[in-house]
C-alpha positions in Angstrom: 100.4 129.7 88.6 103.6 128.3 89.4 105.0 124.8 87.9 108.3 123.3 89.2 110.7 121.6 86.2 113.0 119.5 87.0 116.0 117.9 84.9 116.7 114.6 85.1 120.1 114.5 83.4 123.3 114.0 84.4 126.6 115.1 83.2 130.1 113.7 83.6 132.3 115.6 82.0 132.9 119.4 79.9 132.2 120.3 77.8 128.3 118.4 78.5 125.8 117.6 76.7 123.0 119.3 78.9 123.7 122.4 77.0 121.1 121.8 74.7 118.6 120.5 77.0 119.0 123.3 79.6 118.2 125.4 76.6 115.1 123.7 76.2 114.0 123.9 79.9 114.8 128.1 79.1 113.2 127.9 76.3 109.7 125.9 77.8 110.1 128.3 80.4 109.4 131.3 78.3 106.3 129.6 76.7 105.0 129.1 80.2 105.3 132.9 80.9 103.0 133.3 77.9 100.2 130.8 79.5 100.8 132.7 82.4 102.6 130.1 84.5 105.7 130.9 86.5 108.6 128.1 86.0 111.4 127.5 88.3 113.6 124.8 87.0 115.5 122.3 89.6 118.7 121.2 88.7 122.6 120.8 89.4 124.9 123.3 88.6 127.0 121.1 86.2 124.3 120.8 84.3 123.9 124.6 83.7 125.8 125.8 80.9 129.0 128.3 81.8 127.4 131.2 80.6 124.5 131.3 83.0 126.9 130.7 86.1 128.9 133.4 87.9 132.8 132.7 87.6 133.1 131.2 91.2 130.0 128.8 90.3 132.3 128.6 86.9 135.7 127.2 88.9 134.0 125.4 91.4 132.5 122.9 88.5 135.0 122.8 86.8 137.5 121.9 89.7 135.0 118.9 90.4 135.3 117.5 86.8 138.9 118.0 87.4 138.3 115.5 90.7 136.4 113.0 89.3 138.0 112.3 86.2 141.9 112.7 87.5 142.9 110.4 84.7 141.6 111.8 81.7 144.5 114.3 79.8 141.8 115.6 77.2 139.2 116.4 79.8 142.0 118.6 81.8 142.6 120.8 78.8 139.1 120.8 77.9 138.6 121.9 81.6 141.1 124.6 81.5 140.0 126.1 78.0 136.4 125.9 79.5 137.9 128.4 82.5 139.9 130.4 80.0 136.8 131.1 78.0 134.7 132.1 81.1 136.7 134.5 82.1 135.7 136.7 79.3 132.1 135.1 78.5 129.2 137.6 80.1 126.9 135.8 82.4 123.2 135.4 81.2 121.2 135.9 84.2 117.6 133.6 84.6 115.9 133.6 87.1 114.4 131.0 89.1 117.1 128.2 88.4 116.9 126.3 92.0 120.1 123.9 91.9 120.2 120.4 94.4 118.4 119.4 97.7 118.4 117.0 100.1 115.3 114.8 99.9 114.5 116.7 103.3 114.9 120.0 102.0 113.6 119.1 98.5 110.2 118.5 99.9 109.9 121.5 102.5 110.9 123.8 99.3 108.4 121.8 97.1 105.6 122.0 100.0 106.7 125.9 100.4 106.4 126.8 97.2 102.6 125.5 96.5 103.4 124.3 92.8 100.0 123.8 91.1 101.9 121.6 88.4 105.5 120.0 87.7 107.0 118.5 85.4 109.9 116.1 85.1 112.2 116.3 81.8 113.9 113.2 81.2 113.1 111.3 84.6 115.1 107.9 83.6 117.8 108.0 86.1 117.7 106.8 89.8 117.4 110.2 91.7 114.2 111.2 89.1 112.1 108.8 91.6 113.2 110.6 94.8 111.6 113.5 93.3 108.8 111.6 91.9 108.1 110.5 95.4 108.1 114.1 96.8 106.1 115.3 94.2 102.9 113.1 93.9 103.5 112.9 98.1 102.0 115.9 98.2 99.7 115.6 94.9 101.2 117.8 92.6 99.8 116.7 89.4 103.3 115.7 87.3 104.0 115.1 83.7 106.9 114.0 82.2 108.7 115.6 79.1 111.4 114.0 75.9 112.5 114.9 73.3 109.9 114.4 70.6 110.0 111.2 67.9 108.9 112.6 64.6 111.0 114.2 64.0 113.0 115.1 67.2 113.9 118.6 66.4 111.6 121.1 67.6 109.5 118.7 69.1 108.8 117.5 72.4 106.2 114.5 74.0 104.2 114.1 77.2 103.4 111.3 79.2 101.8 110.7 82.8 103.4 108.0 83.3 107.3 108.4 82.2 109.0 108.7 79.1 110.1 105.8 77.2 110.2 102.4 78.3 108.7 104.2 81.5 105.7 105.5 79.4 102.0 105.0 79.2 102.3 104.1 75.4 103.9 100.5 76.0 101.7 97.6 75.5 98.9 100.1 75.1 97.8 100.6 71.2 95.1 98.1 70.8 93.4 99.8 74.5 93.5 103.0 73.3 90.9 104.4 71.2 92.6 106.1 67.8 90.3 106.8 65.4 90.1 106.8 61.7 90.8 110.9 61.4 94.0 111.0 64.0 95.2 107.7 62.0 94.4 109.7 58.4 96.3 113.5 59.8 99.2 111.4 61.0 99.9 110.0 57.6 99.6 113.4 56.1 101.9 115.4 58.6 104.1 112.1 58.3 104.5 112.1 54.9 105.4 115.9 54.4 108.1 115.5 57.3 109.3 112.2 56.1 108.9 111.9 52.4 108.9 108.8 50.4 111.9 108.1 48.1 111.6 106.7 44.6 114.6 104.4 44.6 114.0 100.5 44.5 113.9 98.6 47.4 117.5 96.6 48.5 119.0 93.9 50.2 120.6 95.9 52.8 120.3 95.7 56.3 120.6 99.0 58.2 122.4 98.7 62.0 121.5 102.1 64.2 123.7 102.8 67.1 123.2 105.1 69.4 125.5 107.1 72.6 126.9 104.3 75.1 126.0 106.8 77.8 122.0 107.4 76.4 119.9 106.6 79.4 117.7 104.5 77.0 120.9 102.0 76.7 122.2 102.5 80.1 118.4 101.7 81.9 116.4 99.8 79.2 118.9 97.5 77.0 118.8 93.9 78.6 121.7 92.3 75.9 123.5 95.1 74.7 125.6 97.7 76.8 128.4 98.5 73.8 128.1 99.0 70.8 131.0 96.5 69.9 129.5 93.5 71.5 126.0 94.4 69.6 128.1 94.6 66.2 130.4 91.6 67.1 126.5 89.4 67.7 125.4 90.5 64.8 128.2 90.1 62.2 128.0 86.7 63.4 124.4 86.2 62.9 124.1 88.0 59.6 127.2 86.6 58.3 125.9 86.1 54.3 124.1 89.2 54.4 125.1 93.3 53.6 125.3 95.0 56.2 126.1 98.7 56.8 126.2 100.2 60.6 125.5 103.8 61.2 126.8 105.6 64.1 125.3 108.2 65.8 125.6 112.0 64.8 127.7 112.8 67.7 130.3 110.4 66.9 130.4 110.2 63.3 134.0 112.1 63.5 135.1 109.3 65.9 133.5 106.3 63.9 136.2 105.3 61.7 138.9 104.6 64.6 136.7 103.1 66.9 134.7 100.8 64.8 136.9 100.2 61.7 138.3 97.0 63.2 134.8 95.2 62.7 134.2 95.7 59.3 134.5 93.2 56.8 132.8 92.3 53.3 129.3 92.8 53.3 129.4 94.3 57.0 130.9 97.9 56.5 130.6 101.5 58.5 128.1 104.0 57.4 129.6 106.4 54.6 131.0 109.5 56.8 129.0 112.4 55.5 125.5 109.5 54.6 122.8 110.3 57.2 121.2 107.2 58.7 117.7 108.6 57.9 118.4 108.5 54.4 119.5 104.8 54.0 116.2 103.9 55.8 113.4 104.1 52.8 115.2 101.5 50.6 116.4 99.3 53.4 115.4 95.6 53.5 115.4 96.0 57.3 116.3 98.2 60.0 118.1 96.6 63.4 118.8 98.9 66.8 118.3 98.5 70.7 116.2 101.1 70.9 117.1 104.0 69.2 114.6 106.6 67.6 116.1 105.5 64.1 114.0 102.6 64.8 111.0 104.5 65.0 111.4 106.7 62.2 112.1 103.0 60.1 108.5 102.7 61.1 107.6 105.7 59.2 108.4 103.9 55.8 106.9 101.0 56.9 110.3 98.8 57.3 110.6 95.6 58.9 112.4 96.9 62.3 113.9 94.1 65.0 114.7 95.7 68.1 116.9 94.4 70.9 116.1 96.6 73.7 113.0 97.8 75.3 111.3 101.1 74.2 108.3 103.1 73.9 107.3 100.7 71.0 107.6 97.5 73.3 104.5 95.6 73.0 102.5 97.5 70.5 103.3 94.9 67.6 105.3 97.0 65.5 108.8 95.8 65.6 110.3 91.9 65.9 111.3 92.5 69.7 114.4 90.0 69.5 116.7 88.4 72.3 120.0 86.9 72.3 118.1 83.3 70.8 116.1 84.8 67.9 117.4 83.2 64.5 118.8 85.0 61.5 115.5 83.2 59.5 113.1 84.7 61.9 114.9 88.3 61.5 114.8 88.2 57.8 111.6 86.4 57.0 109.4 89.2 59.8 107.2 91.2 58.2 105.6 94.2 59.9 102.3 94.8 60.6 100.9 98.1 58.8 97.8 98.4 60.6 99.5 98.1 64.5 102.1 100.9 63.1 99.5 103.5 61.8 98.3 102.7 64.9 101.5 103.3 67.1 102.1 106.4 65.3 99.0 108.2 65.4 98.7 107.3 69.2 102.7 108.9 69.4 101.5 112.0 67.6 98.8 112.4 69.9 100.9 113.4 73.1 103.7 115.0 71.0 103.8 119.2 70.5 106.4 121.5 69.4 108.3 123.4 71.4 106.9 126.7 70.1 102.9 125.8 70.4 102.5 124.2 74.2 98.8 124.4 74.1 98.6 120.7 74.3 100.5 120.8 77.4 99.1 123.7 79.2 95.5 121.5 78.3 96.6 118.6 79.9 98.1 120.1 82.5 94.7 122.0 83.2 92.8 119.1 83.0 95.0 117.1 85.4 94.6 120.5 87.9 91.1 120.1 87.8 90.8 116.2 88.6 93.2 117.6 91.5 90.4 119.8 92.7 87.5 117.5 92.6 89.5 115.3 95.3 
């Protein structure tokens, strides 16, 4: 059986932070070989890590990060380590990597091919729905792939639909059936993975940011488009209150210059070596766009307020706020246990790790066969 994968990110500058989803897509691939499935996996060459290119695929990409980003000094001599280093680096061959069509050409290959499945990892950026179009054009059954929730390493989730504020989840807890047993297993895998911590309960107020250039900011944040005007709001709001504001992982070495300026007493930046995971169980309550923090908070039952749109929108689990919802309202919500068991049993329910994708390969068989009954 053959399946088409497609990536749906995209990649301005070296080195990129593709790498570790192309290794994903390898990974996923190698699964599918187990199931019997034969991958091929669309994507652009600058989203393919050096190593699996040939050294004239290697300068070519290179060159055209060199183009389009002219003015950036740090980028060049990234660039030209990154050229360096390939010169000497062996190429890992893979097979069945198909990089960029035309929309003509994409769907005479797709049509060519006879895919019996495909699926779409990411799928939140513009050109995703070109190939969406091709794709259920000729009925290919299509699923879309993340990254997982709880936790996200190791674990991916599935949706029909799309992923995120795209996906099938949103606004759909109370119409999907859950029952008493998938509420009960959640709450025992949950609590291994995520365990509870003894320390009292505080007045602090946890901030999460995440990347500026996270399609989940970029595509589905209606207030918020830096995280210096999100800070700037709410150190105004929550002007009597402690605050602390954790950065994400990937810039916790750059933290301290670029957000140092905004701290002040009672609003200060995230210890650097403190995970934001760990400040979470004895919060008072947890604030973000729509970061995966925020879903975690959920986990220990914390009082989130959210100021974007996500894969939690409309299942009454968070204080979905806007740019008029009051400081009282923030700090008097209380969350509703019952809609979060809920919400996280219902997230479980479509998410798999990477290493078992029986759940996939199901669904996936299931959809194959509603094809054929057509």
């Amino acid at each position: 059986m053959k399946i088409l994968i497609v990536s749906c990110y995209q990649t301005d500058s070296l080195p990129n932070s593709f790498y570790s989803v192309f290794n994903e897509l390898i990974h996923m691939d190698k699964m599918f070989q187990k199931h019997n499935y034969i991958a091929y996996i669309l994507t652009d060459r600058k989203n393919v890590p050096m190593s699996y290119l040939n050294l004239k695929e290697r300068i070519k990409i290179i060159i055209e990060v060199f183009k389009n980003n002219s003015n950036s000094k740090m980028l060049k001599i990234r660039s030209f380590i990154q050229i360096i280093q390939s010169i000497f680096n062996k190429r890992i061959k893979i097979k069945r990597i198909i990089y960029s069509h035309s929309i003509k050409s994409l769907s005479n290959f797709i049509d060519k091919m006879k895919f019996e499945s495909a699926i779409i990892f990411g799928g939140a950026r513009d050109d995703s729905f070109v190939i969406n179009y091709e794709i259920s054009k000729l009925n290919i059954p299509l699923l879309y792939i993340e990254r997982g929730w709880l936790p996200q390493n190791n674990n991916l989730y599935f949706d029909i639909k799309g992923t995120n504020y795209n996906s099938s989840l949103v606004y759909s807890c109370q119409k999907n059936n859950i029952s008493r047993k998938e509420i009960c297993n959640a709450q025992k895998y949950l609590s291994t993975v995520y365990p509870k911590n003894k320390e009292p309960k505080s007045e602090i107020i946890i901030i999460a940011l995440q990347m500026e250039s996270d399609t989940t900011i970029r595509y589905f944040s209606p207030f918020f488009r830096n995280n210096r005007s999100f800070l700037k709001f709410l150190s105004v709001l929550l002007n009597n209150k402690e605050v602390i504001f954790c950065p994400h992982p990937f810039e916790r070495k750059i933290a301290q210059k670029k957000y140092k300026d905004l701290e002040r007493n009672n609003f200060s930046l995230c210890p650097k070596n403190t995970k934001t995971i760990s400040l979470i169980p004895n919060a008072k309550a947890v604030i973000g766009i729509n970061s995966t923090v925020l879903v975690e908070a959920l986990v220990y039952k914390k009082n989130v307020i959210a100021y974007g749109k996500g894969i939690f929108t409309g299942n009454n689990v968070m204080l979905e706020a806007n740019l008029n919802t009051t400081e009282e309202e923030i700090l008097s919500y209380s969350c509703n246990h019952e809609s979060i068991d809920l919400f996280l049993a219902q997230l479980l329910r479509v998410q798999f790790n990477k290493n078992d994708i029986s759940k996939l390969i199901e669904t996936l068989s299931v959809m194959n066969g509603d094809r054929n009954k057509q």
